[in-house]
C-alpha positions as CSV (number, residue, x, y, z in Angstrom):
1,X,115.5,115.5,99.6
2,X,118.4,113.9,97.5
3,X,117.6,112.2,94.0
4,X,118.3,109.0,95.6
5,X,116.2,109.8,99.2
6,X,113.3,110.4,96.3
7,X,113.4,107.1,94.0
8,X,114.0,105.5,97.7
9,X,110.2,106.8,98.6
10,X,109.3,106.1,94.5
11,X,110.4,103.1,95.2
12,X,108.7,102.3,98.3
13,X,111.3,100.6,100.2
14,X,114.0,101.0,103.0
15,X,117.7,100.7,102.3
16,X,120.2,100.1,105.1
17,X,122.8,101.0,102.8
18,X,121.4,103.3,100.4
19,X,125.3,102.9,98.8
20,X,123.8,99.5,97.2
21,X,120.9,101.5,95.2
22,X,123.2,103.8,94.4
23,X,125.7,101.5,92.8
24,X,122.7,99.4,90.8
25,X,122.1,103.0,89.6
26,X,125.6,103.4,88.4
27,X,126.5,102.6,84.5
28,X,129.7,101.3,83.5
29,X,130.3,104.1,81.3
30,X,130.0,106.4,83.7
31,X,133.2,105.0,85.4
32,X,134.9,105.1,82.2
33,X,134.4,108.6,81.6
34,X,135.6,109.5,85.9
35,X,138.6,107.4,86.6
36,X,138.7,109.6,90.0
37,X,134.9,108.3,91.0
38,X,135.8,104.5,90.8
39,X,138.0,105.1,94.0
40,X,134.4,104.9,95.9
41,X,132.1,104.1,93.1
42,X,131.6,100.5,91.4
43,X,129.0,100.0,88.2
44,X,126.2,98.2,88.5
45,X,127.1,95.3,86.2
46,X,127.4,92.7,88.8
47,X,124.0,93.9,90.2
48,X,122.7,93.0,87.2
49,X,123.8,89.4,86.7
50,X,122.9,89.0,90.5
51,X,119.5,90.8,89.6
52,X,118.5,88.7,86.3
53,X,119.0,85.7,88.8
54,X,116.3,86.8,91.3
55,X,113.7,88.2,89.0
56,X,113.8,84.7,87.3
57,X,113.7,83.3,90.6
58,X,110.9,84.9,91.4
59,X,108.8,84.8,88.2
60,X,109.0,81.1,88.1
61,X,108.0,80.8,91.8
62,X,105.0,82.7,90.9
63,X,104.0,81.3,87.8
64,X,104.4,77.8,89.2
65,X,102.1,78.9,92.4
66,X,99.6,80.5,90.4
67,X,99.1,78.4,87.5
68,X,99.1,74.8,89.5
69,X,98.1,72.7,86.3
70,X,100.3,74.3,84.1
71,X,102.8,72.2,82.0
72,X,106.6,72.8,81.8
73,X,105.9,74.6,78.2
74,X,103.3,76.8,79.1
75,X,104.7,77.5,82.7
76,X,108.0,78.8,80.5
77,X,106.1,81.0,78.1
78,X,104.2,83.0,81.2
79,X,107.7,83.2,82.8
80,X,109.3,84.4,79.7
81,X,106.6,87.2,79.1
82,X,107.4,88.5,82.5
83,X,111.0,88.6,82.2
84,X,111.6,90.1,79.0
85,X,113.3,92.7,78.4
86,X,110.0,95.0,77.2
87,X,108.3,94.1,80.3
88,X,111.4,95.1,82.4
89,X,112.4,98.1,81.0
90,X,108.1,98.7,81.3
91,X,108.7,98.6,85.2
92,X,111.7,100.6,85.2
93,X,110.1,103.5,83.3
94,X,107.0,102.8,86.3
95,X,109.9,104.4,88.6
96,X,111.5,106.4,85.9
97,X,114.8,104.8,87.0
98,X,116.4,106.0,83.5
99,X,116.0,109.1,84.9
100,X,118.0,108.3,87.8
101,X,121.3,106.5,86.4
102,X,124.4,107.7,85.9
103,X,125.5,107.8,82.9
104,X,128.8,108.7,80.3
105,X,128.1,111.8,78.1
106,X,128.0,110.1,75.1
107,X,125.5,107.4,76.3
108,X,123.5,110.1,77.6
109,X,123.7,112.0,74.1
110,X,122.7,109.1,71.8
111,X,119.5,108.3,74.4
112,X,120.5,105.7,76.3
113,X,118.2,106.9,79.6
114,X,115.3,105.4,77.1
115,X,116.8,102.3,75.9
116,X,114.6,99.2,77.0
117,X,117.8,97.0,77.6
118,X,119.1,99.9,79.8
119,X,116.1,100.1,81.3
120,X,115.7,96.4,82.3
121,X,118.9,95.9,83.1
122,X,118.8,98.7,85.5
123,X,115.6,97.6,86.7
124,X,117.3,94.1,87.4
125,X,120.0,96.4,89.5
126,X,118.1,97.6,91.4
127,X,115.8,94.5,92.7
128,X,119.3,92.8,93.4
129,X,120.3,96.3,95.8
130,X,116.9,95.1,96.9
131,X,117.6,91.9,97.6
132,X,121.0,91.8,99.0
133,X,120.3,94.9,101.6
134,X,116.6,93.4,102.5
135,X,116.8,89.9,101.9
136,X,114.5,87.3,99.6
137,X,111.2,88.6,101.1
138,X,112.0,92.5,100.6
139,X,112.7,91.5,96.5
140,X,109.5,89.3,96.7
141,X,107.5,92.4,98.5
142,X,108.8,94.8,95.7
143,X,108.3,92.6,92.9
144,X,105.5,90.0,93.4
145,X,103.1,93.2,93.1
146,X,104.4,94.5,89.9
147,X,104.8,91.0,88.4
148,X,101.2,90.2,89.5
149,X,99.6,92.8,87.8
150,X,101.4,92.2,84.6
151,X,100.1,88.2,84.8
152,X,96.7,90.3,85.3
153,X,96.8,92.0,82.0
154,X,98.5,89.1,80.2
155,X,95.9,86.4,81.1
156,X,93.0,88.7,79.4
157,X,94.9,87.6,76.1
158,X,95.2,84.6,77.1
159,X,98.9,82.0,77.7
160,X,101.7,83.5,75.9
161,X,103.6,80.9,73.4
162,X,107.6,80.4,74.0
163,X,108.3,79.9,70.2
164,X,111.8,78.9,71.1
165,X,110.9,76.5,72.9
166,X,108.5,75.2,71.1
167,X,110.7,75.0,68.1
168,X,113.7,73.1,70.3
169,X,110.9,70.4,70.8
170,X,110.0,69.8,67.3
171,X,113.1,70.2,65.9
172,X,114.9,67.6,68.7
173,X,112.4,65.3,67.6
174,X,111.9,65.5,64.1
175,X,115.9,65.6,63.3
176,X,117.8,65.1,66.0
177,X,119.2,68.4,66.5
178,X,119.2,71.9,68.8
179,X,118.0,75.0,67.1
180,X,120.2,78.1,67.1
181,X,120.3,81.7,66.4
182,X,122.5,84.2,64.8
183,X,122.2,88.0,64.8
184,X,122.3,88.8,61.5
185,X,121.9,92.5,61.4
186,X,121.2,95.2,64.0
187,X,120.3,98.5,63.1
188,X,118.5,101.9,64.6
189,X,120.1,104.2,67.1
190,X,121.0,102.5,70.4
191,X,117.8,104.1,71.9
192,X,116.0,102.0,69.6
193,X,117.7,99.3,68.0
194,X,115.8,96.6,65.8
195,X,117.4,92.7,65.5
196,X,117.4,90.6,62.9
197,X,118.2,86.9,64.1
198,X,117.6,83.6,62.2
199,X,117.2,80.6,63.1
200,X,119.0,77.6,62.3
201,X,119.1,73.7,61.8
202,X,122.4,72.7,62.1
203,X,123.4,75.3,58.5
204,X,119.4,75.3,57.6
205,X,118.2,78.2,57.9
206,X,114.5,77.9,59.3
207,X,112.9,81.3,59.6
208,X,114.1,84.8,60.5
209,X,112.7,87.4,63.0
210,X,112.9,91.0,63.8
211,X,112.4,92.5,67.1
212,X,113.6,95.3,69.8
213,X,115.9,92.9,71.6
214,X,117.5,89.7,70.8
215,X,115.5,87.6,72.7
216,X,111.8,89.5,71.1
217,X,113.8,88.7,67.7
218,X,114.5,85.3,67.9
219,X,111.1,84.5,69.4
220,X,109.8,86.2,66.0
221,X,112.2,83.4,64.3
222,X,111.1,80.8,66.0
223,X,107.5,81.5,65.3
224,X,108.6,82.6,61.7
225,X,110.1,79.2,61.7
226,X,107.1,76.9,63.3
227,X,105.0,78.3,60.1
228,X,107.2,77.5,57.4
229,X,107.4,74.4,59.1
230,X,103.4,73.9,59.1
231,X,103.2,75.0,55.6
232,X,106.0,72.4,54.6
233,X,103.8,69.5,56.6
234,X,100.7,70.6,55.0
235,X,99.4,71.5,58.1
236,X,98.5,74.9,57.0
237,X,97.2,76.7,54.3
238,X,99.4,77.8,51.4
């Protein structure tokens, strides 16, 4: 059995063209390194963006169907918490696809296989190979499951908060204006990176946040942000 026939039985679904796993499984730097494998290779970056499309898709589909009096704001946050980048590159290692993409030398030398944006965007990949060689209900068969059982553990803490967004609505209405964030520093190996994002009022600058991706960072700085806000109210503590 191939590496590829395997994660196909891992995986526990049917390819008509196994070529489209094998391409979500494909990294770009791969292709750099082996100019002579692009003549029937293609990386799987256009997989991904195709990918990160149907996994919100479907996240929001079944947040909206499982939680029917859910707000906007709360139906967000539990679609968020599913499609994060921890809880992607969580599913991936379920399948240990980083042990399965092809990779450049050097990527594989500084640990890329275990990076959780790797991971998730492979993972993304792969449910669009999914998708475009099955159809909407073979990615919905794959992924409902997996996404189900991660609502299962999340509800025993109870509703996740979306600090972003959150922060978008008290800042709109209190002054008029769109929160943003800038990366401010990243550091770590690129197997484990750390963020550092702030966010910002117009030139304000309204909390900062650290985190494993972007997206966990400036979640940290919009929380970091709601508090300093609270404590400027008075509606907290000092």
């Amino acid at each position: 059995m191939t590496a590829l026939e395997t994660l196909i039985a891992r995986l526990g679904v049917t390819f008509a063209d196994p070529g489209l796993l094998q391409r979500a499984l494909t990294h770009s730097s791969y292709l750099n390194e082996r100019i002579e494998e692009r003549l029937h290779l293609a990386s799987n970056e256009r997989l991904e963006f195709l990918g990160d499309a149907v996994v919100n898709y479907l996240a929001a589909t079944l947040v909206y169907e499982r939680f029917p009096s859910a707000g906007e704001g709360e139906l967000t946050a539990w679609r968020i918490a599913l499609v994060r980048t921890e809880t992607l590159a969580r599913l991936a290692r379920r399948y240990d696809l980083g042990g399965y993409v092809l990779l450049a030398r050097g990527e594989e030398l500084s640990g890329a296989r275990r990076r959780p944006s790797l991971l998730a965007d492979t993972f993304e990949a792969v449910v669009a190979a999914i998708f475009l060689d099955g159809g909407p209900d073979a990615a919905r068969a794959f992924l409902s499951p997996l996404f189900e059982a991660e609502l299962d553990q999340l509800q025993t803490i109870g509703p996740p908060v979306d600090y972003k967004s959150a922060l978008q609505s008290r800042i709109q209405a209190e002054r008029g204006v769109t929160p943003r964030y800038r990366t401010l520093e990243v550091t770590g190996p690129e197997h484990q990176r750390e963020f550092t994002v702030e966010a910002l009022a117009g030139e304000e600058s309204l909390g900062v946040g650290r985190g494993s991706s972007k997206q966990a960072a400036a979640q940290a700085a919009a929380r970091a942000a709601l508090e300093a806000l609270d404590v400027e109210g008075g509606n907290v503590e000092r």
